[in-house]
N, C-alpha and C positions, 0 to 999 in steps of 0.2 A: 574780651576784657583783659586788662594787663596785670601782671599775679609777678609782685616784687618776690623771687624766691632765690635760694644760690644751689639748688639739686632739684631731684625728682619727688624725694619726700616730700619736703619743703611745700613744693607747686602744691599734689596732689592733697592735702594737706588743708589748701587757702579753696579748696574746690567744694561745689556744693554737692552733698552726699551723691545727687541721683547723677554728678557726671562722674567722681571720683572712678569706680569700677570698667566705664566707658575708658577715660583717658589710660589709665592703669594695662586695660587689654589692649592699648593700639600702641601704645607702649612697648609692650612684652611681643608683639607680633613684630613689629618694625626692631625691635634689637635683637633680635633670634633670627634675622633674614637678611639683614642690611651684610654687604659684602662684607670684607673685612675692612679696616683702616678708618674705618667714621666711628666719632665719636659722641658720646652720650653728653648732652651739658642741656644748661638754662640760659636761654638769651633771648632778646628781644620781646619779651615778656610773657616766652610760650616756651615747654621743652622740648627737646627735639635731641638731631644729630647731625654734625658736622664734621666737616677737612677739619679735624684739629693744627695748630701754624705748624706741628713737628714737622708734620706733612708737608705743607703747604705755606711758607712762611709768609708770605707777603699776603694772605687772607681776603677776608670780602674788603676789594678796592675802597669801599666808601667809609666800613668803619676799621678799618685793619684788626678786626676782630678775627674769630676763626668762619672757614669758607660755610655760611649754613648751607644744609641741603634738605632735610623734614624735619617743618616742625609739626605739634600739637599743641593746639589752645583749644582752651572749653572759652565761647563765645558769649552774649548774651545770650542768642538767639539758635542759637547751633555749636556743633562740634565743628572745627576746621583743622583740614590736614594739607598741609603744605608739601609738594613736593617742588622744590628747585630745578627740578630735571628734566620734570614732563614735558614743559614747554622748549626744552634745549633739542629735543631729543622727537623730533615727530614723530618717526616712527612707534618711537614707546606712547603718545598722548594717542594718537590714532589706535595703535591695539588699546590701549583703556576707557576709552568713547566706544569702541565696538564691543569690547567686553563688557562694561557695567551693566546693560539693561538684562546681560544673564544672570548676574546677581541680585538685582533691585528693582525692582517692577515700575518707581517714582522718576521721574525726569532727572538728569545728570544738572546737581548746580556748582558749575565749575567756575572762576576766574582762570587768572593766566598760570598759578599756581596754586589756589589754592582751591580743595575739593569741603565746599559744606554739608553737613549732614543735619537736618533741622528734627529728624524725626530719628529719635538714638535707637530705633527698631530696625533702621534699613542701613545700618553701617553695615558695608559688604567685607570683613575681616578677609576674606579668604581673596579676596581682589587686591585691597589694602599691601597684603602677605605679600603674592607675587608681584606685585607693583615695587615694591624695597627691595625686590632680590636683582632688580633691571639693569642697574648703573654701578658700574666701580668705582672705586676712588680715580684711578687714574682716567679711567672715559670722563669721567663729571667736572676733573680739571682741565682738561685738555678742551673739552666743549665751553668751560667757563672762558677760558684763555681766550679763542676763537670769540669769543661773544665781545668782550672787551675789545677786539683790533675791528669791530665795524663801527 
C-alpha cells in the first residue's frame, strides 16, 4: 500500500497497529548496520535508505531523485523488504537463498528485489541484519554505474 508520509514517524504512524512494531524493528536493524553514507528518507511510498545526491549527484537515472537502495512497506498482504543490491551483486543473492531456510522453516518468496514476508512470525531479523552490513556506498554505485552502460 502507498503511505503519503515526508519521515519515519509520519509513515509508521498511517500504519495499522499490528505492523507498526514489525516496520519499527526492520528499521532500527537496517540503520544500526547499513555501512556508512546511506541515508534515511521516505520515497516511493515506502521508508527506507538511500545514495543521498551529496554522494551521488546525478541519482536514480529515471527519477533524479536520490539513488534508493532498501526500502520498507507494510503491504496489504505482507511486509516487503527491498533490497536494490541483491540482484546486482550474485554472490550476496546466492549466500542469502542458501542462508534463509536456516532462519525460516517456510519457502523463500522473493522477486528480483524485493523479499515478502506474509506471516510477521518468520521475519528472519538476524538474516535481514547481515544482509544490510553486505554493500557500501561506493560498491552499490560502482555496480549501479556498470548496470546502466549494458
Amino acid at each position: 500500500m502507498y503511505y503519503e508520509a515526508k519521515n519515519f514517524e509520519e509513515y509508521l504512524s498511517k500504519l495499522p497497529d499490528d505492523r507498526k512494531e514489525i516496520i519499527a524493528k526492520l528499521l532500527d536493524i537496517v540503520g544500526k548496520n547499513l555501512p556508512k553514507g546511506f541515508e534515511e528518507g521516505v520515497g516511493y511510498g515506502m521508508i527506507g535508505f538511500s545514495v543521498p545526491l551529496s554522494t551521488y549527484p546525478p541519482g536514480y537515472h529515471v527519477t533524479k531523485e536520490a539513488l534508493p537502495f532498501i526500502g520498507i512497506a507494510s503491504q496489504k498482504n505482507h511486509v516487503a523488504f527491498y533490497h536494490m543490491g541483491i540482484y546486482m551483486f550474485p554472490e550476496i543473492l546466492d549466500w542469502f537463498i542458501k542462508e534463509y531456510p536456516k532462519h525460516v522453516k517456510t519457502k523463500l518468496d522473493m522477486g528480483k528485489s524485493c523479499i515478502r514476508f506474509k506471516n510477521m512470525k518468520n521475519i528472519p531479523y538476524d538474516l535481514l541484519e547481515e544482509l544490510s552490513k553486505k554493500i557500501t556506498v561506493e560498491e552499490y554505485i560502482k555496480k549501479y554505474e556498470e548496470s546502466l552502460k549494458k
